[in-house]
SESE-744597 format. One record per atom (N, C-alpha, C, CB): residue number from 1; residue in one letter; x, y, z. Coordinates in steps of 0.1 Angstrom, whole numbers, plus 5000, padded with zeros to 4 digits. Glycine has a CB too. Layout:
<pts>
 pos code   xx   yy   zz
 NUM    a    X    Y    Z
...
</pts>
This chain:
<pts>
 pos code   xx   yy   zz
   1    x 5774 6307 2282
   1    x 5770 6314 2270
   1    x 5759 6306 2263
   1    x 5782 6316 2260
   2    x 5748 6317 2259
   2    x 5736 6303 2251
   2    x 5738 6301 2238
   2    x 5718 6306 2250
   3    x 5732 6285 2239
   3    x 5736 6283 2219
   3    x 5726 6286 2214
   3    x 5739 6268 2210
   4    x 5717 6290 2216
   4    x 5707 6292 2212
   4    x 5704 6306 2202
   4    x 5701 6290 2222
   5    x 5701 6303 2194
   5    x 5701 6313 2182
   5    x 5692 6324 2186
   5    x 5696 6307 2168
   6    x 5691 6337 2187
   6    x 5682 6350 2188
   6    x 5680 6355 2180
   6    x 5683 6359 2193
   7    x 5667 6364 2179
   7    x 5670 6377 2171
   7    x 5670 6389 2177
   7    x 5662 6377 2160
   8    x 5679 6399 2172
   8    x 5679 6412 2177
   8    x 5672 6419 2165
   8    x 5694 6418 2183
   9    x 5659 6423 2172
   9    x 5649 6431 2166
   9    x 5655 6448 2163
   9    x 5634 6430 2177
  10    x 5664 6452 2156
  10    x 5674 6462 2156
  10    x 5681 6465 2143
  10    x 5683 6460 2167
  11    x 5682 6475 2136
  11    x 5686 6479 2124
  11    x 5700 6483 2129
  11    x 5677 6491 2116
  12    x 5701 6486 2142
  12    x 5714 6494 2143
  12    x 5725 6479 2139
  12    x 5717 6503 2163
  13    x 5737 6489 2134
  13    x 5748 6478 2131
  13    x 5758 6479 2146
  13    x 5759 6483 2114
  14    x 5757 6487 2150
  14    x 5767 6488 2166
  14    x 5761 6479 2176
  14    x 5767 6504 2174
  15    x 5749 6474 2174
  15    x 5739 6460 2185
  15    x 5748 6447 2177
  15    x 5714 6459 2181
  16    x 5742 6452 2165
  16    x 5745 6435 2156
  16    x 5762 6434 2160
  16    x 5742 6435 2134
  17    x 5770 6442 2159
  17    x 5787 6440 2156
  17    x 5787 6435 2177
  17    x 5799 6461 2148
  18    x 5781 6443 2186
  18    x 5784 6438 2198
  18    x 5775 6427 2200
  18    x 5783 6448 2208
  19    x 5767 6422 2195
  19    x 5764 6405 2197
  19    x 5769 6396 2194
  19    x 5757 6400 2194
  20    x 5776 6400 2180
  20    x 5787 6395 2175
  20    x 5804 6393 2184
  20    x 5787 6403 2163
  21    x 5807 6404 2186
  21    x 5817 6402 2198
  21    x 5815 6392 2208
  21    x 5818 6415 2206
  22    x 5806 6392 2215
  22    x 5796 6384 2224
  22    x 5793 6374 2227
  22    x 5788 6386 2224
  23    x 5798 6364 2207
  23    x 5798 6354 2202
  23    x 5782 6348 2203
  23    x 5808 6347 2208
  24    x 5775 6358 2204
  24    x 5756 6353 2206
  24    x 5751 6356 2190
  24    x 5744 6367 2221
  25    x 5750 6341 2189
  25    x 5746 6337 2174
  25    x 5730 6342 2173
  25    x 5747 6319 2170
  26    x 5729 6350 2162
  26    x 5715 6360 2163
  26    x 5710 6365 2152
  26    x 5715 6371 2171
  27    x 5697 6364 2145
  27    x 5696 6367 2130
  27    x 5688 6382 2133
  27    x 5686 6353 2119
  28    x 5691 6393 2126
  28    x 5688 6406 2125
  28    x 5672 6405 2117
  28    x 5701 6415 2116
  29    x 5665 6412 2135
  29    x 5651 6414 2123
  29    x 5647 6425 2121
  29    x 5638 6408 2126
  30    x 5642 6429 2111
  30    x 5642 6446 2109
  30    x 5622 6448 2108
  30    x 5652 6452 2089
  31    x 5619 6453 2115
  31    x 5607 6457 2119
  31    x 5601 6470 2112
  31    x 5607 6458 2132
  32    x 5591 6469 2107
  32    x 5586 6484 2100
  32    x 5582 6492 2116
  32    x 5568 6483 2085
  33    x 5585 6502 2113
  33    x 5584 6517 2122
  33    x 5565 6519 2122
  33    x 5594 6534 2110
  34    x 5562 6521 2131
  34    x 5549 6522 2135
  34    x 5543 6541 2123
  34    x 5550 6522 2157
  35    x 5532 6540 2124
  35    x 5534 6554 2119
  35    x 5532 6565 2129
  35    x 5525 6558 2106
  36    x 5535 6577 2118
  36    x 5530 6590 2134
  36    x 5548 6588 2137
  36    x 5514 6579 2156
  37    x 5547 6599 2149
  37    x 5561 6605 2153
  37    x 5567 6594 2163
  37    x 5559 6622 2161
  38    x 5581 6594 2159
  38    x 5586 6584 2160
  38    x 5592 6584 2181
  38    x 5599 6584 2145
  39    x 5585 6574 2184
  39    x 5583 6569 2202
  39    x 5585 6587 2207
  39    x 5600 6554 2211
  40    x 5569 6591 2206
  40    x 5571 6605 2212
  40    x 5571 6600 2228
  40    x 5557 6618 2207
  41    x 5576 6610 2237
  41    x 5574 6607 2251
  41    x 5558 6612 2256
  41    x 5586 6614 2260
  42    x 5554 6605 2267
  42    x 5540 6603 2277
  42    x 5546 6616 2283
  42    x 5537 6587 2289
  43    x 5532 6619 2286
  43    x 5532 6634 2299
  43    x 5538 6629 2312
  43    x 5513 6642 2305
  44    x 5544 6635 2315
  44    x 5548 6634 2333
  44    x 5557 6615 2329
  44    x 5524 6632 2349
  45    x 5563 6614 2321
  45    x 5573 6600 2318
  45    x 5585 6607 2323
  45    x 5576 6593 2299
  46    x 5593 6598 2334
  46    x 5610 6602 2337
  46    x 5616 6596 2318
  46    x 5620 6590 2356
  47    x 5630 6599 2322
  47    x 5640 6592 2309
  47    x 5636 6579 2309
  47    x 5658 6593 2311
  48    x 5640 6571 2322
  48    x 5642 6563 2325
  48    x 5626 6551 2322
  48    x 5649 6566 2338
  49    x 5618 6559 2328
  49    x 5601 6553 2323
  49    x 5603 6554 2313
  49    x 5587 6558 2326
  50    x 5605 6564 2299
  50    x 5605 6566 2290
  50    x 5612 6553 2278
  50    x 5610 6577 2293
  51    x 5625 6547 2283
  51    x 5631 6544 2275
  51    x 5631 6524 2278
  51    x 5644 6555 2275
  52    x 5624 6526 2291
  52    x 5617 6507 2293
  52    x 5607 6511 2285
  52    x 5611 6498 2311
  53    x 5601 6516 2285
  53    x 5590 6516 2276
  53    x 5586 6514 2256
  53    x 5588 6528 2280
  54    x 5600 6524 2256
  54    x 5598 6518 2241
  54    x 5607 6510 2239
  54    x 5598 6528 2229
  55    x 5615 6502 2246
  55    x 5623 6489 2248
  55    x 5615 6478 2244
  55    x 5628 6486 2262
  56    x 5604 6479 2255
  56    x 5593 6467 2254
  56    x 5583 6470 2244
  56    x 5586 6465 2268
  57    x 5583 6484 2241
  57    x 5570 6484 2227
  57    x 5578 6483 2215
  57    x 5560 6500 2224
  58    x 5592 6479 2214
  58    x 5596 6470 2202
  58    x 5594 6459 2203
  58    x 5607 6470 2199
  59    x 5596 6451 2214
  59    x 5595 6437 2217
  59    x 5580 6432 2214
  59    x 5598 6434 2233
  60    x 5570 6440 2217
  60    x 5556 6436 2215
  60    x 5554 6438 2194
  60    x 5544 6449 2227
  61    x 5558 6448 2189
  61    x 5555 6447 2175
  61    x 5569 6439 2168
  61    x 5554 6465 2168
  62    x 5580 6433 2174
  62    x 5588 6424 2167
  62    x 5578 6410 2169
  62    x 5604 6423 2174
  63    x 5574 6411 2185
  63    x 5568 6398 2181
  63    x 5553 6397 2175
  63    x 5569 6390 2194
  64    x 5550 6403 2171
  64    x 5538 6405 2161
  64    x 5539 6405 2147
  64    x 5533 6418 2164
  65    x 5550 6408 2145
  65    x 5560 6408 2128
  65    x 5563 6399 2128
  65    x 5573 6416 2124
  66    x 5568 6384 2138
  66    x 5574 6375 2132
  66    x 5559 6364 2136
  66    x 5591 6371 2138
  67    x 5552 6366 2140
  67    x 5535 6361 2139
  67    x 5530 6365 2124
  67    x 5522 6370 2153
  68    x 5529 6374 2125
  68    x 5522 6381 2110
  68    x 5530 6375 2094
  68    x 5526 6402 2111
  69    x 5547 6372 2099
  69    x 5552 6369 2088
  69    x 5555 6350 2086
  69    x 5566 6380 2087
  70    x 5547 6349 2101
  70    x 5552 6331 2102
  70    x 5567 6328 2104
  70    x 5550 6321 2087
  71    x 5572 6336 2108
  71    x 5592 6330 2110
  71    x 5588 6321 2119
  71    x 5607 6342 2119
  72    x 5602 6316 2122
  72    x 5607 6312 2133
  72    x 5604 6313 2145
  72    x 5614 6315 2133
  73    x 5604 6308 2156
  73    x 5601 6311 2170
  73    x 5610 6311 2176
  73    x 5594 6304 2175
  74    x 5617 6322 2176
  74    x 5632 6320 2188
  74    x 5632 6334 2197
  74    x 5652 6321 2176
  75    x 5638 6331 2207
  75    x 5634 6346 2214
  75    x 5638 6359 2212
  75    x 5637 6346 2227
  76    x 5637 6372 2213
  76    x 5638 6383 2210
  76    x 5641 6391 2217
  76    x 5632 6385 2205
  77    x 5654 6398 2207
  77    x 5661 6410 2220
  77    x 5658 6423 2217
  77    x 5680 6411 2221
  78    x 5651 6432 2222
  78    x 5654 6444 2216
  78    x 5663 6453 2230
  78    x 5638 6452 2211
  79    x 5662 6469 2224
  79    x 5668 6479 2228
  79    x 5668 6493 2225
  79    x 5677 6476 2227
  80    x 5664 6499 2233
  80    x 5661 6515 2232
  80    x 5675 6523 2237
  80    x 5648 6521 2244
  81    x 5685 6531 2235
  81    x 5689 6539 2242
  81    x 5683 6553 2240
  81    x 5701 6537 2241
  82    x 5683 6562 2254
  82    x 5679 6575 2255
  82    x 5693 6583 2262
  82    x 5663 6575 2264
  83    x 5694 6595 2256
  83    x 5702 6604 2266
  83    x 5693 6615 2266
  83    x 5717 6608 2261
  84    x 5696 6617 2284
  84    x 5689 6630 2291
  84    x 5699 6641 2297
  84    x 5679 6623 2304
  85    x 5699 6651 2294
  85    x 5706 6659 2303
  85    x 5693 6662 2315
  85    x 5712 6675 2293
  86    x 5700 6661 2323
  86    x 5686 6659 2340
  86    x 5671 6657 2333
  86    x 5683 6679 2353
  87    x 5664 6661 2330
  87    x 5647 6654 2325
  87    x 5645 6660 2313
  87    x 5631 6658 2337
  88    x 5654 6666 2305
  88    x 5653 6665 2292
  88    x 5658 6654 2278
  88    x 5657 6674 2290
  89    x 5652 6649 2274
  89    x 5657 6637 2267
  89    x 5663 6642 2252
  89    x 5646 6626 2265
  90    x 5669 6637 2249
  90    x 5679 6641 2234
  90    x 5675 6634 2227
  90    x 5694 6640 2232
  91    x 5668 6629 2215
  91    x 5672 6621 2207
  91    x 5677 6624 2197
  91    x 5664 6616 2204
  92    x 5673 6618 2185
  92    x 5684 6618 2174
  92    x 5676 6636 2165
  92    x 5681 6597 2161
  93    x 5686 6635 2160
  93    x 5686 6652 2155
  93    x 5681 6650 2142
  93    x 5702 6661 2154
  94    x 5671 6657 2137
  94    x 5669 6659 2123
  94    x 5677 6667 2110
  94    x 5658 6665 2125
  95    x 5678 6674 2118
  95    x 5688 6687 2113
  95    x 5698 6689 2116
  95    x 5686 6697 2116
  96    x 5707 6701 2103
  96    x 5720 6702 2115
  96    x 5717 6711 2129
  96    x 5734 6710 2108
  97    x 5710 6722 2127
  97    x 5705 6731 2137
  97    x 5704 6722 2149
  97    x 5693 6738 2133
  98    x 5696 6712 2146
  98    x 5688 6704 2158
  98    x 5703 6698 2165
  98    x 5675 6690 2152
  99    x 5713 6689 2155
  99    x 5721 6688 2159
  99    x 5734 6694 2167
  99    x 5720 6685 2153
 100    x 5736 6709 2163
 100    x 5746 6719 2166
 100    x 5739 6724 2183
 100    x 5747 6732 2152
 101    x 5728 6723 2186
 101    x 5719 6722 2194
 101    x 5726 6714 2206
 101    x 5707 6716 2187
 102    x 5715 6702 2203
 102    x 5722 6692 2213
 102    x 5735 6690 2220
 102    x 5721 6682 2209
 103    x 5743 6695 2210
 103    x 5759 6695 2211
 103    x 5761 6706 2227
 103    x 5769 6704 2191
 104    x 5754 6714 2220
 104    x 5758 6729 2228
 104    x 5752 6724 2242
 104    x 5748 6745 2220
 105    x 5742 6719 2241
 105    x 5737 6714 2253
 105    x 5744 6702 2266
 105    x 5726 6710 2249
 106    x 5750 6699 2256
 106    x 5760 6686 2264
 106    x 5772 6694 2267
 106    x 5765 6671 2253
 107    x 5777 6703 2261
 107    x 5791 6715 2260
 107    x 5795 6711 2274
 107    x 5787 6736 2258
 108    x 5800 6704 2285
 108    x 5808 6708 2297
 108    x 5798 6704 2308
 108    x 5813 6724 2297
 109    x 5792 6691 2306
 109    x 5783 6690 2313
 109    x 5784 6677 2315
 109    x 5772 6696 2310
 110    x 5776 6669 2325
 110    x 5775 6655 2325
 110    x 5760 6650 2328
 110    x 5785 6650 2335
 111    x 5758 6638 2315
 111    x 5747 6636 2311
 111    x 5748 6621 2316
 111    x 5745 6640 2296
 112    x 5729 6617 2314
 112    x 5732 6604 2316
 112    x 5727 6595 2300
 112    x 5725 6599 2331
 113    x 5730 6584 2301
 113    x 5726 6575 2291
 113    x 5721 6563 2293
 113    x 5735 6572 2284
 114    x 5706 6561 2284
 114    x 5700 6549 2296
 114    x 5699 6541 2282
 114    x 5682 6552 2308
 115    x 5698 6527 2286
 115    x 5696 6518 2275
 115    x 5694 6505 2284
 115    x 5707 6518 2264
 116    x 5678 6503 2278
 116    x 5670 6497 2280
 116    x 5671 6480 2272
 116    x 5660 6506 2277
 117    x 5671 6473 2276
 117    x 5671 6452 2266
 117    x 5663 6450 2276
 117    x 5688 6437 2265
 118    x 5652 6440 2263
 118    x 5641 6432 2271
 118    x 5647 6423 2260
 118    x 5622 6437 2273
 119    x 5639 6414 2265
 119    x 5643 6394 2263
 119    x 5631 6390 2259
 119    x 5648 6383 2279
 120    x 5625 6384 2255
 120    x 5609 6379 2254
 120    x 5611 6366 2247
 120    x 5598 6390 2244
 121    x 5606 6358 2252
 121    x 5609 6341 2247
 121    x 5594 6334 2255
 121    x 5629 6333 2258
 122    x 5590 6326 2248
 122    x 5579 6318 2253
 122    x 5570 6323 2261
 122    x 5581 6308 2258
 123    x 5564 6336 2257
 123    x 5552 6340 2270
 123    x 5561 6351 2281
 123    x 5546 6323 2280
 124    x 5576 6348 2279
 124    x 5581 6356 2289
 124    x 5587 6368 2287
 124    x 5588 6350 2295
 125    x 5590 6377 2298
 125    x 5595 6393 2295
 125    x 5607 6392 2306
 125    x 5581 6408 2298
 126    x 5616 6397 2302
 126    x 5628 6401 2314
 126    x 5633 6413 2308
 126    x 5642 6387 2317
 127    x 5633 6426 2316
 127    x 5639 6436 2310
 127    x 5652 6438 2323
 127    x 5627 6448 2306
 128    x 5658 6450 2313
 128    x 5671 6455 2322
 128    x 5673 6467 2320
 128    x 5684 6448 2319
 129    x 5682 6474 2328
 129    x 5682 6488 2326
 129    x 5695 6495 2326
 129    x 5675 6493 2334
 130    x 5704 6499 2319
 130    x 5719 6500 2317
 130    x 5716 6516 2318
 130    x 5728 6493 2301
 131    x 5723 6520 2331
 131    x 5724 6537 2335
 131    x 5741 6541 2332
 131    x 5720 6539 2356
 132    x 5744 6550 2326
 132    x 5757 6553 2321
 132    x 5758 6572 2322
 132    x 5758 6546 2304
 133    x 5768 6576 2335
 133    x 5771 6590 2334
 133    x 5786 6590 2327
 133    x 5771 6598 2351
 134    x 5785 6604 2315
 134    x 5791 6609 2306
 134    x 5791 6622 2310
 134    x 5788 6605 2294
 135    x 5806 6628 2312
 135    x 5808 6639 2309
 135    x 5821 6643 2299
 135    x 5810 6644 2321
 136    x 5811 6655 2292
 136    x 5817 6665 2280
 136    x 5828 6673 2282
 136    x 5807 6674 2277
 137    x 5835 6674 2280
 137    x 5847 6689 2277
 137    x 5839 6695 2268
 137    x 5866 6686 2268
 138    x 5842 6711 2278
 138    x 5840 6724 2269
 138    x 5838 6724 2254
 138    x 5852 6733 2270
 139    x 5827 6724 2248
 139    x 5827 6722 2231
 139    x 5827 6736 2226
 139    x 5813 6712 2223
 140    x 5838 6742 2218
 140    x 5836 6760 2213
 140    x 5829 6755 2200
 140    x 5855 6771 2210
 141    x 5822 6763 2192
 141    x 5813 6765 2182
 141    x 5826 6757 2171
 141    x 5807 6783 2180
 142    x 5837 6758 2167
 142    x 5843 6749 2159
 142    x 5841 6737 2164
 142    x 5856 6752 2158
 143    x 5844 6732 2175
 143    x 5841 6717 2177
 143    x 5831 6715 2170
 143    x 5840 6711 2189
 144    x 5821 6718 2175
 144    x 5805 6713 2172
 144    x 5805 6713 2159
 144    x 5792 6723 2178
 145    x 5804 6725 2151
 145    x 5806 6727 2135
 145    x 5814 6710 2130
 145    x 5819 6744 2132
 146    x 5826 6714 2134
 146    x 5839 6703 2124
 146    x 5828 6689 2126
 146    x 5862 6699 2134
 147    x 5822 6684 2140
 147    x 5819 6672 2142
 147    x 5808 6670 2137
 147    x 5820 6669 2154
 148    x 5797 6682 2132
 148    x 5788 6679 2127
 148    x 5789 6680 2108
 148    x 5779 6687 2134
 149    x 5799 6680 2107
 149    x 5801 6678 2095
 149    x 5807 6665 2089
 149    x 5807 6688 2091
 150    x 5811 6654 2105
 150    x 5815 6641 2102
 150    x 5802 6635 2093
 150    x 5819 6631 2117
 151    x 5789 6642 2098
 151    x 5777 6631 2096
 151    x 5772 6621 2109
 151    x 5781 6622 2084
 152    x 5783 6621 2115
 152    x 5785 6609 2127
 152    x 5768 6615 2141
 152    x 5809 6613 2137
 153    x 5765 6627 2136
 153    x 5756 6628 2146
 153    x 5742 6623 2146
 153    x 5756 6639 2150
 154    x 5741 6618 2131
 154    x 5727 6612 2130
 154    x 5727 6600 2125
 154    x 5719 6618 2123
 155    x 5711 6596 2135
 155    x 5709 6585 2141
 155    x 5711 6581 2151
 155    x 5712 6579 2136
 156    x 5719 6591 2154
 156    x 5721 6589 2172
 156    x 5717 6597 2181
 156    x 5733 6588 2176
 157    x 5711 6591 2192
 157    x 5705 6596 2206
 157    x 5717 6608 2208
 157    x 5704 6583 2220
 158    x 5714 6621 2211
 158    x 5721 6629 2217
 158    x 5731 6635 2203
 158    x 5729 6622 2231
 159    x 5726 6630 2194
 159    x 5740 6634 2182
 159    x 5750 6633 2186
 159    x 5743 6646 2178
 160    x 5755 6624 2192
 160    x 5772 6618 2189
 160    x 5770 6604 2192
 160    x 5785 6625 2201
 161    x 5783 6596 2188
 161    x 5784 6585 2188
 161    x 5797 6585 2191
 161    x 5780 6579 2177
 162    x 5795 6576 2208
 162    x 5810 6579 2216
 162    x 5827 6567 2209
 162    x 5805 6574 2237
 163    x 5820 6561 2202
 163    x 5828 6552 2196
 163    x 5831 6558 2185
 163    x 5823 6540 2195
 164    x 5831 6571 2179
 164    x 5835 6573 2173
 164    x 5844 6589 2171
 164    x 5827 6567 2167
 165    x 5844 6598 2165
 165    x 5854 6611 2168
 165    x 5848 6619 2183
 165    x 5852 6623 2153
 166    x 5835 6612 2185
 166    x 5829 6622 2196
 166    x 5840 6617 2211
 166    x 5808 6616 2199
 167    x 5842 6605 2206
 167    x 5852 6601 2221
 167    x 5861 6610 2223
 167    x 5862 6587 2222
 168    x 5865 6620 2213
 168    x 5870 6628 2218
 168    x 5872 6642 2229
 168    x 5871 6629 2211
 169    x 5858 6641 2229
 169    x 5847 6651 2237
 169    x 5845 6642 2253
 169    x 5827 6652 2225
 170    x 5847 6637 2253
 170    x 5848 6625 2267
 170    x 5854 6628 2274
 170    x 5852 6614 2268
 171    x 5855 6633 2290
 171    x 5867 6636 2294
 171    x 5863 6626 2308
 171    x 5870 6653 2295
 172    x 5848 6621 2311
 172    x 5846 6609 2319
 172    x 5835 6603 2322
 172    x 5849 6609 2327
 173    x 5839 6588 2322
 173    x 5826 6579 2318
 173    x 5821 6575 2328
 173    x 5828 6566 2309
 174    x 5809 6571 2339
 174    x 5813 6562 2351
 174    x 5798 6552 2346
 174    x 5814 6572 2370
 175    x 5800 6539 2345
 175    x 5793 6530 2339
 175    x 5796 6522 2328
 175    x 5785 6534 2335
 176    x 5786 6520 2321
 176    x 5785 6508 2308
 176    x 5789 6515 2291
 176    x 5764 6501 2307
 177    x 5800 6512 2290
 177    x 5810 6519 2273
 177    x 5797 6510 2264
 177    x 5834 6509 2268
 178    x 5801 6498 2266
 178    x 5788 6491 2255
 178    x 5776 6497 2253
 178    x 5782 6477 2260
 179    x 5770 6503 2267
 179    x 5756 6506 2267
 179    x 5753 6519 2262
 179    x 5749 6505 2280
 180    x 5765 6526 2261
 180    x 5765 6541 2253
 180    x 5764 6540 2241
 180    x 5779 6549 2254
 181    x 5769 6528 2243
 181    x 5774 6525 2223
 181    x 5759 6517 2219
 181    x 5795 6509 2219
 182    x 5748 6513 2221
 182    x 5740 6509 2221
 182    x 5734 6495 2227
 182    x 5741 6512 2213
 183    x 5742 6485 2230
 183    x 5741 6476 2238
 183    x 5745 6472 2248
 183    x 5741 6469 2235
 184    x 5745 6473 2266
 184    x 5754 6471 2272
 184    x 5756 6455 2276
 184    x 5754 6480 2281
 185    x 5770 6450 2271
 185    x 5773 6438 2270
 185    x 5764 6429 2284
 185    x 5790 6438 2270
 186    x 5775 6436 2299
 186    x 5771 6427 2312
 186    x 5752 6425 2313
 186    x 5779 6436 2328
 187    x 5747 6435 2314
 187    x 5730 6435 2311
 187    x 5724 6426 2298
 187    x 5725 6452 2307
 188    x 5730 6425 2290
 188    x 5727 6415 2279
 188    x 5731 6401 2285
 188    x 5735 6419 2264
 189    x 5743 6400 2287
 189    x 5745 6384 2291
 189    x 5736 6380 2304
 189    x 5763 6380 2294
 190    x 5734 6391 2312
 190    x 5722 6385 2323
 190    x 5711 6380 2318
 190    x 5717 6394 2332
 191    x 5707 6386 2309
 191    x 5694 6382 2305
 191    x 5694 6372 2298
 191    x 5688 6391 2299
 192    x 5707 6372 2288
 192    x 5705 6357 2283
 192    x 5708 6347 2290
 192    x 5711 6354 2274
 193    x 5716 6351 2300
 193    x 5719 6338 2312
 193    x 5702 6331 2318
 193    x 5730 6347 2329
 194    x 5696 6341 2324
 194    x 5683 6340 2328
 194    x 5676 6331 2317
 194    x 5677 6354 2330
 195    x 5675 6338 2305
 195    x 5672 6329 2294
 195    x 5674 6317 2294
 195    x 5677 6331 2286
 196    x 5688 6308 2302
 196    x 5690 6294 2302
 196    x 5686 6288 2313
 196    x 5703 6291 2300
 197    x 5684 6292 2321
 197    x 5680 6289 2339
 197    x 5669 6290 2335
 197    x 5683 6298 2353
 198    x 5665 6294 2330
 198    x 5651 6293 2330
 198    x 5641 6283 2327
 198    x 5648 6301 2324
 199    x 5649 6275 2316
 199    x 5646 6265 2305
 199    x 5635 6265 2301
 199    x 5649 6252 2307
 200    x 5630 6278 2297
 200    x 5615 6281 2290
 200    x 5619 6275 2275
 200    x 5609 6300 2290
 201    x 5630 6273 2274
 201    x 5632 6275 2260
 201    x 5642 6264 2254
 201    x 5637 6290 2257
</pts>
């Protein structure tokens, strides 16, 4: 496990609480949002291109924010998750419409969930790629309704958040629980393992 202090470049609190599990001591940096529409996808991008991609285009403006603001120099974790039903990607819902949406689209189907950690420490990049199939139970128009009135569907990729009433909607997982949930643990400790072998740092 490294002692070495990080920061996870990430507002989400479900990254910070599983780094914390993790026991990886790590100060939260919060990065302003670029402007313009938020990581639209490239023409002809799979999910999977899609979501290394803006993994590592956090990693490049965290480490430009902690240059610009003079911090510290410690290395930096970020993380993208994306969910795709086959080559359509979900993100987070604006609306409820948008939300009651997505729902309907996941209704009895199995999706995948990708989430992307890069590492960046002294000049260096190590990324990883956490692939997670989820399948839905039948959602009738009450489900969707009751669950979109938790609130629980925004801010999150695909409008749900399996760690929370959506697990209910789960009927099977084959992969990474962490990486659904936004960080997947085993892919994170590789990288930080790599991080110590490496002794860049």
């Amino acid at each position: 496990m490294p002692e070495r202090e990080i920061y996870l470049a990430s507002a989400s609190p479900r990254r910070h609480e599983i780094l914390n599990q993790m026991g990886i001591q790590h100060r939260v940096l919060i990065v302003p949002s670029p402007p313009g529409e938020d990581e639209p996808r490239l023409a002809g991008e799979s999910p999977k291109q899609y979501v290394m991609r803006t993994a590592s285009e956090k990693s490049d403006r965290a480490l430009a924010w902690i240059k610009h603001q003079s911090l510290p120099v410690l290395p930096v974790l970020t993380a993208d998750t994306t969910v795709a039903l086959d080559d359509i990607i979900l993100g987070k819902p604006g609306t409820y419409e948008e939300a009651k949406s997505m729902l309907t689209q996941l209704s009895g189907h199995t999706h995948q969930v990708y989430t992307a950690v890069t590492l960046a420490f002294n000049e260096q990049r190590i990324d990883i790629l956490s692939t997670t199939a989820v399948r839905f139970t039948h959602l009738d128009r009450q489900d969707i309704d009751t669950y979109c009135r938790t609130n629980e569907p925004w801010g999150k990729a695909g409008a749900y958040g399996i760690q929370g009433k959506a697990s209910w909607f789960i009927e099977h997982i084959s992969g990474s629980y962490s990486g659904v949930v936004g960080l997947p643990v085993y892919e994170t400790g590789q990288l930080l393992k790599k991080m110590n072998e490496s002794q860049a740092v």
